[in-house]
Biopython code that builds the backbone (N, CA, C, O; Angstrom):
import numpy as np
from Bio.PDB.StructureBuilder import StructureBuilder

atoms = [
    (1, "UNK", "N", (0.840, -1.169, 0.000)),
    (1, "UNK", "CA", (0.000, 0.000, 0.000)),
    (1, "UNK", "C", (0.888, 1.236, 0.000)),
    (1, "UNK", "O", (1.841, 1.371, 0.767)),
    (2, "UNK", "N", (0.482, 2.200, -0.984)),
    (2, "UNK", "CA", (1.409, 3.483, -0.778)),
    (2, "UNK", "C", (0.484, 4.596, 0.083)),
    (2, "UNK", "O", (-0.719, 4.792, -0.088)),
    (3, "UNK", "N", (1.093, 5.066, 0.759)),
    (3, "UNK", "CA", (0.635, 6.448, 1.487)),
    (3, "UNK", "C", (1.778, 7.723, 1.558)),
    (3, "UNK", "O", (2.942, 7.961, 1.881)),
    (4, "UNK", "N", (0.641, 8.305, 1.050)),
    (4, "UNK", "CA", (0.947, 9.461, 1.458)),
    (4, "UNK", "C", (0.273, 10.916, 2.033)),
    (4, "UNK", "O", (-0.620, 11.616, 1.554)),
    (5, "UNK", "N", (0.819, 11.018, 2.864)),
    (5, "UNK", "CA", (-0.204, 12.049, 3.849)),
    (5, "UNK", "C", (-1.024, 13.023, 3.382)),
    (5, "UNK", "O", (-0.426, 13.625, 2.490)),
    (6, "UNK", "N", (-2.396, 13.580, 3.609)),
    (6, "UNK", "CA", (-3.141, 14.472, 3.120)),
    (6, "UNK", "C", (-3.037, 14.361, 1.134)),
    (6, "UNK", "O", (-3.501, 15.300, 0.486)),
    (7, "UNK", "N", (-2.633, 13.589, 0.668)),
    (7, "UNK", "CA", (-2.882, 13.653, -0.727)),
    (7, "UNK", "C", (-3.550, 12.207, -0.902)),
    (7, "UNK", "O", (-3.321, 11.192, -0.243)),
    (8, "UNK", "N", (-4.667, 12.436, -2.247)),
    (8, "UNK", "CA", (-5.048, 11.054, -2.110)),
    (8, "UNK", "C", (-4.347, 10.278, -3.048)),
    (8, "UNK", "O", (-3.611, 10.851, -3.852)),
    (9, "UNK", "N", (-4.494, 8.825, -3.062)),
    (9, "UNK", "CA", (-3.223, 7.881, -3.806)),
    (9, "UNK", "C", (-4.049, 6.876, -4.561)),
    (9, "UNK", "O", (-5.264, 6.818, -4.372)),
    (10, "UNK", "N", (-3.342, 5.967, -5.535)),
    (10, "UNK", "CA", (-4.026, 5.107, -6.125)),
    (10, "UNK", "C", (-3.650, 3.854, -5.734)),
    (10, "UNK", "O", (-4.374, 3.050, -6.321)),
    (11, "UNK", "N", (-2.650, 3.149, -4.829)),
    (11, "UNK", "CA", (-2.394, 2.047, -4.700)),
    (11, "UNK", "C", (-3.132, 1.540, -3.438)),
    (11, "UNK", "O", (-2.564, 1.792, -2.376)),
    (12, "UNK", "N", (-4.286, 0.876, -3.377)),
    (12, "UNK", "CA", (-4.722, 0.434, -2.370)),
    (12, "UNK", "C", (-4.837, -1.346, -2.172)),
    (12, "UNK", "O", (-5.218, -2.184, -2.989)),
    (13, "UNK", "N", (-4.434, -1.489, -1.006)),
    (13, "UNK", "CA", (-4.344, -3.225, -0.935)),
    (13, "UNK", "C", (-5.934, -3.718, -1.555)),
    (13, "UNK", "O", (-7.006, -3.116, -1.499)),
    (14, "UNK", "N", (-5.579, -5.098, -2.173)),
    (14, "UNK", "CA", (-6.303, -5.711, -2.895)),
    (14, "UNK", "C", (-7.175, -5.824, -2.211)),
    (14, "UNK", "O", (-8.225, -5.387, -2.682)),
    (15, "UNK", "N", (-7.263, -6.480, -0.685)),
    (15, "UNK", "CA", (-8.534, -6.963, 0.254)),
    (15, "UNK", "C", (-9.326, -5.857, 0.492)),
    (15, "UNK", "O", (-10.542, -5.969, 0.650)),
    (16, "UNK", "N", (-8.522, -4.393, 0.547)),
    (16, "UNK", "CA", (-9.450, -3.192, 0.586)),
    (16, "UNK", "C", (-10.487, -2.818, -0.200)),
    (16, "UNK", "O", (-11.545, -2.261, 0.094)),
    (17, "UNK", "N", (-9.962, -3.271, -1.458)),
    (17, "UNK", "CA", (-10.552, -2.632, -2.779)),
    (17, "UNK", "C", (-11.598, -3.904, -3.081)),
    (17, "UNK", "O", (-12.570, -3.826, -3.831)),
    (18, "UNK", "N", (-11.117, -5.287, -2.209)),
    (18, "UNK", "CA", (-12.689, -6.237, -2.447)),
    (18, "UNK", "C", (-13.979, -5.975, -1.407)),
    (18, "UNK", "O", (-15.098, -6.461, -1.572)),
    (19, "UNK", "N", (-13.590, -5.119, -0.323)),
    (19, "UNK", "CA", (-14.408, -5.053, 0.275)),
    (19, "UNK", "C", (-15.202, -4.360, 0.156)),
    (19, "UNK", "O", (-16.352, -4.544, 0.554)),
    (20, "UNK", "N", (-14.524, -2.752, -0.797)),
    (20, "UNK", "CA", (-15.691, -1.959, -1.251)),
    (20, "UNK", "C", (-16.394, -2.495, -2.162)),
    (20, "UNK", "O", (-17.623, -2.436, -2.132)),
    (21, "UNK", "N", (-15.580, -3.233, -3.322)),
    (21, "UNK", "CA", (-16.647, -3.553, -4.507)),
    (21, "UNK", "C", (-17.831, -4.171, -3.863)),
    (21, "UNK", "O", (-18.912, -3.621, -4.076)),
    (22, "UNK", "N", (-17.802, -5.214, -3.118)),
    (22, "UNK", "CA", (-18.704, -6.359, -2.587)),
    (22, "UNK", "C", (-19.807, -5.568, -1.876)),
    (22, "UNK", "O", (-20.892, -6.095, -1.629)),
    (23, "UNK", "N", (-19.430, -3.855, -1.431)),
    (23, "UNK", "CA", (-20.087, -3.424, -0.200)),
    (23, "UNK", "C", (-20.910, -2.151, -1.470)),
    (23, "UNK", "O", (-22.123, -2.236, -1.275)),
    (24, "UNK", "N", (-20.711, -1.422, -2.257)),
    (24, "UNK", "CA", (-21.015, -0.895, -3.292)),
    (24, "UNK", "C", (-22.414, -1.267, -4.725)),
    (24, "UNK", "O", (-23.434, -0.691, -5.102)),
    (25, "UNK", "N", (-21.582, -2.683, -5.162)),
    (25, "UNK", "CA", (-22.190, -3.171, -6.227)),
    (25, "UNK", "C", (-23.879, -3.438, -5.308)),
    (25, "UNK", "O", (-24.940, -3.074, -5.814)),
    (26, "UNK", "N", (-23.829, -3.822, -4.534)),
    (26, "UNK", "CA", (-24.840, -4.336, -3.696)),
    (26, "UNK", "C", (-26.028, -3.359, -3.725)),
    (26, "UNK", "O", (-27.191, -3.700, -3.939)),
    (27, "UNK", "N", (-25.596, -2.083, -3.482)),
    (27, "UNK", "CA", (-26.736, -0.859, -3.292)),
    (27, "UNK", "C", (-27.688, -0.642, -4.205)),
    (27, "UNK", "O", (-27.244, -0.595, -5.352)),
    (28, "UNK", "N", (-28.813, -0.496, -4.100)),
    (28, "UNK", "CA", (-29.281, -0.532, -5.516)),
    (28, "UNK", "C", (-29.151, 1.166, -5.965)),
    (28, "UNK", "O", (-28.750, 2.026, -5.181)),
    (29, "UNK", "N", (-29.442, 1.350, -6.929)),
    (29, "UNK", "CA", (-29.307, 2.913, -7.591)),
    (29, "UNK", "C", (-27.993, 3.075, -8.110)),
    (29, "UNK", "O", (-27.644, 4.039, -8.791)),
    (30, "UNK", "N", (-26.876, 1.598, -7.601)),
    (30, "UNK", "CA", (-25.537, 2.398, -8.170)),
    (30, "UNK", "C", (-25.322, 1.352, -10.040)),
    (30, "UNK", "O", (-25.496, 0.146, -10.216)),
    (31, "UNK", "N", (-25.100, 1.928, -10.608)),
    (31, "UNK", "CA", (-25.181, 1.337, -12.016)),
    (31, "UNK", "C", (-23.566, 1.078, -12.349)),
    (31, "UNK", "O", (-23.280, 0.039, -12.944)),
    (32, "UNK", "N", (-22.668, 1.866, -12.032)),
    (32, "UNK", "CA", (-21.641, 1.437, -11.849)),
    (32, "UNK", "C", (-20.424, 2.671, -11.100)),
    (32, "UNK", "O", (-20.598, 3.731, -10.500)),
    (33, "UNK", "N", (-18.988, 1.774, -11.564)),
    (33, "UNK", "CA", (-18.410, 2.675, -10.681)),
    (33, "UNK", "C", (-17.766, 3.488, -11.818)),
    (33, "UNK", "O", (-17.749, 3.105, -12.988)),
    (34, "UNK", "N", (-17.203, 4.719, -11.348)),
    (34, "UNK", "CA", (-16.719, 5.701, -12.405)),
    (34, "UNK", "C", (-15.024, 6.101, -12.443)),
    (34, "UNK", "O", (-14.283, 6.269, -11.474)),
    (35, "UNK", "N", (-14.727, 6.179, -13.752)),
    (35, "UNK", "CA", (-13.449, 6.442, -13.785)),
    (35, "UNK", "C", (-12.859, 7.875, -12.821)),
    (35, "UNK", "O", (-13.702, 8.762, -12.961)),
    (36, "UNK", "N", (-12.081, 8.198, -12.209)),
    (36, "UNK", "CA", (-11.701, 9.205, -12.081)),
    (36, "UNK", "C", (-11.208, 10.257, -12.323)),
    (36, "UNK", "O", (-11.425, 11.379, -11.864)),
    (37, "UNK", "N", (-10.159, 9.697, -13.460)),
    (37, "UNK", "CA", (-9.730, 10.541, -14.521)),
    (37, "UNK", "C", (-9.727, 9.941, -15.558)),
    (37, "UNK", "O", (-8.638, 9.612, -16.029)),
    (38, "UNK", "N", (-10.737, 9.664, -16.125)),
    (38, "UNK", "CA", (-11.069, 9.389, -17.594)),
    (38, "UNK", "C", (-10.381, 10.008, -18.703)),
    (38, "UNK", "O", (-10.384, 11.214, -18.455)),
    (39, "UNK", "N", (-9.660, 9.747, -20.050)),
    (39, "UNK", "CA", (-8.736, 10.178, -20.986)),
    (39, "UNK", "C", (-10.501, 10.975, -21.870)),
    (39, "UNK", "O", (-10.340, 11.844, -22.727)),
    (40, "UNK", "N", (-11.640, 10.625, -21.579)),
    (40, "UNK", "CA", (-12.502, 11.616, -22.446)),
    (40, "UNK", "C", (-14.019, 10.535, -21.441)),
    (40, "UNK", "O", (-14.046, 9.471, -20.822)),
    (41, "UNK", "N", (-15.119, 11.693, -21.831)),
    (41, "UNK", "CA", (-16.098, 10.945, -20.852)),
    (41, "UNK", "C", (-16.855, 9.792, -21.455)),
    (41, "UNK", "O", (-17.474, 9.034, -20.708)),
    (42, "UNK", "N", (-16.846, 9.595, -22.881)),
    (42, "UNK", "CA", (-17.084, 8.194, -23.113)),
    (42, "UNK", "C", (-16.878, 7.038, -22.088)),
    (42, "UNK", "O", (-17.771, 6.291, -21.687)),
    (43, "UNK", "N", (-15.252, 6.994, -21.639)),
    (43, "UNK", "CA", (-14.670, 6.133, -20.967)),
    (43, "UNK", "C", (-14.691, 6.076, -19.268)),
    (43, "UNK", "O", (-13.826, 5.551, -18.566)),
    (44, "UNK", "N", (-15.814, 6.703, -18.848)),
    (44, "UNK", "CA", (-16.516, 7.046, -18.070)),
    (44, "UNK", "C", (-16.265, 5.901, -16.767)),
    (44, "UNK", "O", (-15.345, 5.745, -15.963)),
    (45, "UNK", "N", (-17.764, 5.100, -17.038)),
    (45, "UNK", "CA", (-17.856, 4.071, -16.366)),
    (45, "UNK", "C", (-17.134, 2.971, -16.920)),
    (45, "UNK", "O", (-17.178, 2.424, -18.022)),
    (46, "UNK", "N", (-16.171, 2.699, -15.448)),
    (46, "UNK", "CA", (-15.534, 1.738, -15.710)),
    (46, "UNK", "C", (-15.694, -0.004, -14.383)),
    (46, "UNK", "O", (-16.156, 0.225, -13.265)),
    (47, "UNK", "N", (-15.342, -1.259, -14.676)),
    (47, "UNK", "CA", (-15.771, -1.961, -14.603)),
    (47, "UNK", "C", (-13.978, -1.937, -13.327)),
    (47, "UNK", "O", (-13.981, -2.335, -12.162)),
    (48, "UNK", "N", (-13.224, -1.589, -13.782)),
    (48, "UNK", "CA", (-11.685, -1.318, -12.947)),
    (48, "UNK", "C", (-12.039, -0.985, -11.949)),
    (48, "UNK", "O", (-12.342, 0.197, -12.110)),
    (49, "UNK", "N", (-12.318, -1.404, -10.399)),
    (49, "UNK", "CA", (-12.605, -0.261, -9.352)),
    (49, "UNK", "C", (-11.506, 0.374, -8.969)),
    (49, "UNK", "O", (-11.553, 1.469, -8.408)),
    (50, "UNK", "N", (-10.195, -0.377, -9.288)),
    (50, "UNK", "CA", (-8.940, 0.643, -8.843)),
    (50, "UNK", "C", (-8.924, 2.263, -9.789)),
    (50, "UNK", "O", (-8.206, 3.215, -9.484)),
    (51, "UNK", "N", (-9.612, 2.243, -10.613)),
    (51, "UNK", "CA", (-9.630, 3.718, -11.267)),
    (51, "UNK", "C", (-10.892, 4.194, -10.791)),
    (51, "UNK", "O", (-11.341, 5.028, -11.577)),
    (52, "UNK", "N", (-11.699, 3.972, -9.730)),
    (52, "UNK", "CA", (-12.555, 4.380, -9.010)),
    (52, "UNK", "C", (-12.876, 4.930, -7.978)),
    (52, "UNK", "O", (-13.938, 5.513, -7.759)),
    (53, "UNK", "N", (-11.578, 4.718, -6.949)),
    (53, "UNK", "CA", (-11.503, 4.596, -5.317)),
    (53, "UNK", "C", (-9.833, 4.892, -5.372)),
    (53, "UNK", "O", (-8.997, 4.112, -5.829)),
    (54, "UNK", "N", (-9.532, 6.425, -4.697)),
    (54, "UNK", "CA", (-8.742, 7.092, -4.149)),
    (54, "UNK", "C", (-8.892, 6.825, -2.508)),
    (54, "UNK", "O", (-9.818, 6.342, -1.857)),
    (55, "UNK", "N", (-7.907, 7.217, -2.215)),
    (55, "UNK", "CA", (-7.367, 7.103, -0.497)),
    (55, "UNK", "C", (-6.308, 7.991, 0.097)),
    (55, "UNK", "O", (-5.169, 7.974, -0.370)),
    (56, "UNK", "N", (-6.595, 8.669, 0.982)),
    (56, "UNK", "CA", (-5.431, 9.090, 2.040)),
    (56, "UNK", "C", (-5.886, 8.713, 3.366)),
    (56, "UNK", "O", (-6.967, 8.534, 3.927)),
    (57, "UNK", "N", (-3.819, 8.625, 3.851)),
    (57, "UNK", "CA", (-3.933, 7.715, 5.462)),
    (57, "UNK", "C", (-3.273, 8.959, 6.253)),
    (57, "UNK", "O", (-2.294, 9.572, 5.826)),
    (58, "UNK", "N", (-4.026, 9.285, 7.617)),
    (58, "UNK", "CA", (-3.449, 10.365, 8.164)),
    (58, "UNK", "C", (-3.276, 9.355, 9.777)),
    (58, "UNK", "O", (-4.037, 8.430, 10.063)),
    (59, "UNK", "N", (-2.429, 9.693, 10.408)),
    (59, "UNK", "CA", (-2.297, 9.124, 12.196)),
    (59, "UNK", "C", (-3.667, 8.441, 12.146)),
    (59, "UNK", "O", (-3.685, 7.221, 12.309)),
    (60, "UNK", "N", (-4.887, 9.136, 11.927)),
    (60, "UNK", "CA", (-6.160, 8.940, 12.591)),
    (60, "UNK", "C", (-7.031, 8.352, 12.200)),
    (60, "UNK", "O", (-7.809, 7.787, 12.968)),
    (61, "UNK", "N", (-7.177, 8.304, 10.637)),
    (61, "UNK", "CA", (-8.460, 8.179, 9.900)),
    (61, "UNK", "C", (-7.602, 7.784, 8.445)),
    (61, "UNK", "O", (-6.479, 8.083, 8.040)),
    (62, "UNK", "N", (-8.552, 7.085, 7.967)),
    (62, "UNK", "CA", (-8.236, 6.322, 6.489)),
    (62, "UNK", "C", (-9.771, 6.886, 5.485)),
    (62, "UNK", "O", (-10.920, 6.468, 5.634)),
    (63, "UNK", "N", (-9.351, 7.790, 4.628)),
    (63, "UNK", "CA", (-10.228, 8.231, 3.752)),
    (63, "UNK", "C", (-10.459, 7.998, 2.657)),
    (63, "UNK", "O", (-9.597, 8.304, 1.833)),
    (64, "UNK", "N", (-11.643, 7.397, 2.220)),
    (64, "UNK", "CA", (-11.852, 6.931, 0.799)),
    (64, "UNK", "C", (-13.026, 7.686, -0.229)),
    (64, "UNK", "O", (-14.177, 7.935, 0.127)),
    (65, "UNK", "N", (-12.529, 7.942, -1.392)),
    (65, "UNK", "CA", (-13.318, 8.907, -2.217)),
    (65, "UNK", "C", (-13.783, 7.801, -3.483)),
    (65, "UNK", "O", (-13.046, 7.239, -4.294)),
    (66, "UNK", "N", (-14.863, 7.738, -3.375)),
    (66, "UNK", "CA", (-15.777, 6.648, -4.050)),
    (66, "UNK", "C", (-16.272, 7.323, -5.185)),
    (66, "UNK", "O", (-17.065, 8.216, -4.887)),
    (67, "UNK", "N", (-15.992, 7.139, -6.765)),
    (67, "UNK", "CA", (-16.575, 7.569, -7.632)),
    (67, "UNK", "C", (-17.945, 6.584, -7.858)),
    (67, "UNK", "O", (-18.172, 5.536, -7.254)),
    (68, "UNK", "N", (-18.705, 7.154, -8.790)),
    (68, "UNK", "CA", (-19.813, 6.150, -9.165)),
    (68, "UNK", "C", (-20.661, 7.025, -9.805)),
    (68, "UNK", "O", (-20.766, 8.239, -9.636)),
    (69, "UNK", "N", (-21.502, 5.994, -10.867)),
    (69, "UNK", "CA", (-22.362, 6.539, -11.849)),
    (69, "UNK", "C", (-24.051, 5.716, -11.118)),
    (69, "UNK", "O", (-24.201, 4.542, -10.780)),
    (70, "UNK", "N", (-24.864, 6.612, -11.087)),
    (70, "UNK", "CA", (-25.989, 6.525, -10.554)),
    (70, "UNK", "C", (-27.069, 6.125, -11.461)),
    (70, "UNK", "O", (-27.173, 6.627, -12.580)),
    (71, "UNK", "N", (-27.959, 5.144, -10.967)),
    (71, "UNK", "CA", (-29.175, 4.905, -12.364)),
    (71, "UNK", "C", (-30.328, 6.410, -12.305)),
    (71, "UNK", "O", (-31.158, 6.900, -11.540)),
    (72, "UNK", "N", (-29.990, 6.559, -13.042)),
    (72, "UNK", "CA", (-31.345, 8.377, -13.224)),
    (72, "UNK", "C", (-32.777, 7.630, -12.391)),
    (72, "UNK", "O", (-33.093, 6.442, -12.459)),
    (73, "UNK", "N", (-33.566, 8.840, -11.534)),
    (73, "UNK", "CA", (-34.295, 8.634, -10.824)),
    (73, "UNK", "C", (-34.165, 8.177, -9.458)),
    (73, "UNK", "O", (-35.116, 8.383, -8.704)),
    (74, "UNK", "N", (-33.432, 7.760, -9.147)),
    (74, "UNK", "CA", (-33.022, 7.804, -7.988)),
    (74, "UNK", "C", (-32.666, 8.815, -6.991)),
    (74, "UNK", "O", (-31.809, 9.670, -7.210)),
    (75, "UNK", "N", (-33.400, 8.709, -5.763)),
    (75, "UNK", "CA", (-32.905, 9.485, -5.194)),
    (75, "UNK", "C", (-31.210, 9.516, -4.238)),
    (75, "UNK", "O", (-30.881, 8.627, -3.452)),
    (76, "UNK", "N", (-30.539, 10.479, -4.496)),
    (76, "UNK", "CA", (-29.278, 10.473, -4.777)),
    (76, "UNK", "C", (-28.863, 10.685, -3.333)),
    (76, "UNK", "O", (-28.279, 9.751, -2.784)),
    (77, "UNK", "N", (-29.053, 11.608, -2.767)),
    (77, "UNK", "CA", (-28.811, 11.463, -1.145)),
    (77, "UNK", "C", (-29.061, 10.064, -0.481)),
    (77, "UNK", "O", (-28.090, 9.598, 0.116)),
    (78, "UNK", "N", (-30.048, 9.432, -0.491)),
    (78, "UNK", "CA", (-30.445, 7.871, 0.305)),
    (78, "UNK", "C", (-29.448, 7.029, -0.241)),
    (78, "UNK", "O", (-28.935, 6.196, 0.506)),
    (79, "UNK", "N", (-28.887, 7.152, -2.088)),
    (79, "UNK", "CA", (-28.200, 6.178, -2.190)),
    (79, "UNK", "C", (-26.239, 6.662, -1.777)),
    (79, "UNK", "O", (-25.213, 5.985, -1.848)),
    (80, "UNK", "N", (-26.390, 7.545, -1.525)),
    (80, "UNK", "CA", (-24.889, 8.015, -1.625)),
    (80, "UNK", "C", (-24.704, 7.633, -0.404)),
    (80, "UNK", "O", (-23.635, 7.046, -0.238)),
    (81, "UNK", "N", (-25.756, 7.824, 1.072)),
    (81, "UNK", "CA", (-25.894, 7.282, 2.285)),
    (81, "UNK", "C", (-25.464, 6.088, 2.590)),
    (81, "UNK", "O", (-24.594, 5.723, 3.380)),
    (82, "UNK", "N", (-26.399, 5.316, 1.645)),
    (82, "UNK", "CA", (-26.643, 4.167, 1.767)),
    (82, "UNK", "C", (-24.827, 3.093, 1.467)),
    (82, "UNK", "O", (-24.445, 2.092, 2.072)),
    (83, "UNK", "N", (-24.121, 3.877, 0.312)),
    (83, "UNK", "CA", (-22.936, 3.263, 0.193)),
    (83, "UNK", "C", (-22.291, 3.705, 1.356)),
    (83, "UNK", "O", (-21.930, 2.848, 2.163)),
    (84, "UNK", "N", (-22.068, 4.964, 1.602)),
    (84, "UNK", "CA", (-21.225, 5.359, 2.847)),
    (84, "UNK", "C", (-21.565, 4.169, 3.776)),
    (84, "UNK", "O", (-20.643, 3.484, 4.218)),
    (85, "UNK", "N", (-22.596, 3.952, 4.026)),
    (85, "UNK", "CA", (-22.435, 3.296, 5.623)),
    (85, "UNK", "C", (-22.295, 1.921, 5.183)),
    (85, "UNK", "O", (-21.770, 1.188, 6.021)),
    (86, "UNK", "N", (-22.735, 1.208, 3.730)),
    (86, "UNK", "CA", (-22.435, -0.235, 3.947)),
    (86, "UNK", "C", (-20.746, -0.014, 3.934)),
    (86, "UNK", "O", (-20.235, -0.806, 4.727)),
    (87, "UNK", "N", (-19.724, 0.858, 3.241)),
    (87, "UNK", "CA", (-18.808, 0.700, 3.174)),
    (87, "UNK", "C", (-17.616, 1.161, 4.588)),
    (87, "UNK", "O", (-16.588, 0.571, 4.921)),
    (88, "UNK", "N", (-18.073, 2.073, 5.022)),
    (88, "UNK", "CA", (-17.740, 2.179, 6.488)),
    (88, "UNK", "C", (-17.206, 0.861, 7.463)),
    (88, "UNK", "O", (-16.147, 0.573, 8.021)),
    (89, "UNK", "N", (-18.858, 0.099, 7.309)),
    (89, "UNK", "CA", (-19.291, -0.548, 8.311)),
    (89, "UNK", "C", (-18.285, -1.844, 7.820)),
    (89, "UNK", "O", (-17.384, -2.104, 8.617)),
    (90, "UNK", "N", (-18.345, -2.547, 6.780)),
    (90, "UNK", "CA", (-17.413, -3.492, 6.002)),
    (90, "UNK", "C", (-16.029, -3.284, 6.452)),
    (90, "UNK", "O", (-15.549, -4.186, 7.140)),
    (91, "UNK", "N", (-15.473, -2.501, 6.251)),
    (91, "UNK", "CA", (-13.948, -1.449, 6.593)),
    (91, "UNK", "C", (-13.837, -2.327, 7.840)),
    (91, "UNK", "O", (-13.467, -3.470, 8.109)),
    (92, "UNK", "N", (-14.444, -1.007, 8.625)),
    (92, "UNK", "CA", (-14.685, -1.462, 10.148)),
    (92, "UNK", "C", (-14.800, -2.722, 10.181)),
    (92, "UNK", "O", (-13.614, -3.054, 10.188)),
    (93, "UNK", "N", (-15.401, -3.678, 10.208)),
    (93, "UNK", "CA", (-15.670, -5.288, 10.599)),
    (93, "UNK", "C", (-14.107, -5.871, 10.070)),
    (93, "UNK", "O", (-13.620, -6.650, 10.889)),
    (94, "UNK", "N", (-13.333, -5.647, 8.964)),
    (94, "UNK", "CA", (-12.736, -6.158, 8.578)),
    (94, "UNK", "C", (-11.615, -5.455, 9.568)),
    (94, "UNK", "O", (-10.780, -6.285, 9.207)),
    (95, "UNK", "N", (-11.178, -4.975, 10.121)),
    (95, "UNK", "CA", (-9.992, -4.130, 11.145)),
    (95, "UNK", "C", (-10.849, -4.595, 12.441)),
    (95, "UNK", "O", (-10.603, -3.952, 13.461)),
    (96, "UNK", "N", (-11.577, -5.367, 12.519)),
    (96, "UNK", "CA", (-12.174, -5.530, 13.912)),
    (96, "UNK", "C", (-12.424, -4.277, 14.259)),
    (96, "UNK", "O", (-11.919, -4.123, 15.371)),
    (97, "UNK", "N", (-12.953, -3.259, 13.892)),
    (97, "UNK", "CA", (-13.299, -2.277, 14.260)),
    (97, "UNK", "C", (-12.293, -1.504, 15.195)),
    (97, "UNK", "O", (-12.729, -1.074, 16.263)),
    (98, "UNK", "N", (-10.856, -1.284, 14.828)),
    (98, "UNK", "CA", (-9.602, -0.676, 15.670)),
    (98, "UNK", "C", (-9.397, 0.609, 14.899)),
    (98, "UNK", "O", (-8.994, 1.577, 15.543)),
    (99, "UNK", "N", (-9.680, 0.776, 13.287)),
    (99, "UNK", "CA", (-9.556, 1.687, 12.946)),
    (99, "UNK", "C", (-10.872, 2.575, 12.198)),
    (99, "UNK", "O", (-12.008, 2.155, 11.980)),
    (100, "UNK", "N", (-10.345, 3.835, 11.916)),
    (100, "UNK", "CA", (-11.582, 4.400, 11.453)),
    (100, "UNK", "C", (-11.032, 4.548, 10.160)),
    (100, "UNK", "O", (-9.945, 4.288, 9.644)),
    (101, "UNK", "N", (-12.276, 5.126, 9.726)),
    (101, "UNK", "CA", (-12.794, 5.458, 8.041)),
    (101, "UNK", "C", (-13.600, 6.139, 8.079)),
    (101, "UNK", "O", (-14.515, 6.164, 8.901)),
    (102, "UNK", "N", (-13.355, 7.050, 6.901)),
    (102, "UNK", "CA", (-14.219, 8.025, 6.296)),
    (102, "UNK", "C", (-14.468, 7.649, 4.779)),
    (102, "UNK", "O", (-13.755, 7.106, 3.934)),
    (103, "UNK", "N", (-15.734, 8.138, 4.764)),
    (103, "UNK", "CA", (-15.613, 7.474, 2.940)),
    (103, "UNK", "C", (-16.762, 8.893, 2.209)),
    (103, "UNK", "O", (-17.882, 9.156, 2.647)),
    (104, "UNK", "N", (-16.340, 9.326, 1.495)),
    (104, "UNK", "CA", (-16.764, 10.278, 0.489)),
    (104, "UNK", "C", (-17.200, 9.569, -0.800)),
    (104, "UNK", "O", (-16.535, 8.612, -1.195)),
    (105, "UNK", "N", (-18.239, 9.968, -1.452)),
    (105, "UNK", "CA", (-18.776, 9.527, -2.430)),
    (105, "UNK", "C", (-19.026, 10.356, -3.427)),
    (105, "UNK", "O", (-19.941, 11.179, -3.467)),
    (106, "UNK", "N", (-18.002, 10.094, -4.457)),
    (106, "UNK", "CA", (-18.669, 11.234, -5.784)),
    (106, "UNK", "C", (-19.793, 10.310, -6.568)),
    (106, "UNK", "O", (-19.919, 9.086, -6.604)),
    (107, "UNK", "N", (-20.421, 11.178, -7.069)),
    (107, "UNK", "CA", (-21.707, 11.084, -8.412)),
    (107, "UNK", "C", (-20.913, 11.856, -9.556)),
    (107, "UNK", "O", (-20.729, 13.068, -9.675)),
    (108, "UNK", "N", (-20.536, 10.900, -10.288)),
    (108, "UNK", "CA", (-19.446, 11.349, -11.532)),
    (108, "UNK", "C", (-20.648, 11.691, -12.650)),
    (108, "UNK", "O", (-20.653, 12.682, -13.381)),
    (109, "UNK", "N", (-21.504, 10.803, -12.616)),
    (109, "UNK", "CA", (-22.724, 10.623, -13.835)),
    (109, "UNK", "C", (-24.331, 9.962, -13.319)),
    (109, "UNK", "O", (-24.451, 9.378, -12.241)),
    (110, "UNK", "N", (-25.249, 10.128, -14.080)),
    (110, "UNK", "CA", (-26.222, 9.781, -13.879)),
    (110, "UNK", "C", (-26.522, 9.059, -15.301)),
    (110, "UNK", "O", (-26.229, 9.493, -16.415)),
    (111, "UNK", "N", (-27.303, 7.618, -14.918)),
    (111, "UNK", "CA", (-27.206, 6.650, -16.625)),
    (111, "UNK", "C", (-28.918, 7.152, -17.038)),
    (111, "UNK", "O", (-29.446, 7.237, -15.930)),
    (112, "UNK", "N", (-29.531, 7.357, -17.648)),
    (112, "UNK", "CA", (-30.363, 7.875, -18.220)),
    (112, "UNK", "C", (-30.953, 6.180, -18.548)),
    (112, "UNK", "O", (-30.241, 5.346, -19.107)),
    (113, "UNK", "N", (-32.501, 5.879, -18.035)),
    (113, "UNK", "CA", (-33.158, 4.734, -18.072)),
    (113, "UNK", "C", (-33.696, 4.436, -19.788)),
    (113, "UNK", "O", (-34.332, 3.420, -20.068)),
]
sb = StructureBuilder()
sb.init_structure("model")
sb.init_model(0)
sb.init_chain("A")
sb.init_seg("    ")
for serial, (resi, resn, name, xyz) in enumerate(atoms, 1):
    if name == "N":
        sb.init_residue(resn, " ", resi, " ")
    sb.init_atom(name, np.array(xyz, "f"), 0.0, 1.0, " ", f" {name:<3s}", serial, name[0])
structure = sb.get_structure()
């Protein structure tokens, strides 16, 4: 895992990055996850969650910035909620609950039904 303080990074351990997918894909309203820096927005949603999920590690707290593309109609607050805390809570269980997390959620796109 690379860290580096107050900036966010792209190398996150593998077991990390299965726990969000598993804790994410699950929600309903999320259609998929989103590139972060996409080379043009075609290439948008991507199926990669490592080009999805940024991180910085400070003494205290481990922060994760969750891209994702939303199914249109949905209401967007309940589901952005709704990932925060399954993914929190996953984190947590998996550290036996010793460390914390924060998790931020972007809405990169909305998929039009």
């Amino acid at each position: 895992m690379v860290v580096k303080v107050g900036d966010f990074m792209k190398n996150i351990d593998k077991s990390i990055i299965k726990v969000i997918k598993e804790a994410v894909i699950t929600v309903p309203g999320v259609s998929s996850f989103a590139n972060y820096n996409p080379d043009d927005n075609h290439k948008l949603a991507t199926a990669n969650i490592d080009n999805a999920v940024e991180f910085m590690t400070t003494d205290d707290f481990t922060r994760f910035r969750i891209h994702v593309i939303l199914i249109s109609g949905v209401n967007i607050k309940d589901v952005i909620n709704e990932v925060q805390i399954r993914v929190k809570y996953e984190l947590e269980k998996m550290s036996n609950f010793a460390a914390k997390y924060l998790v931020d959620v972007v809405v990169d796109d909305m998929l039009l039904n």
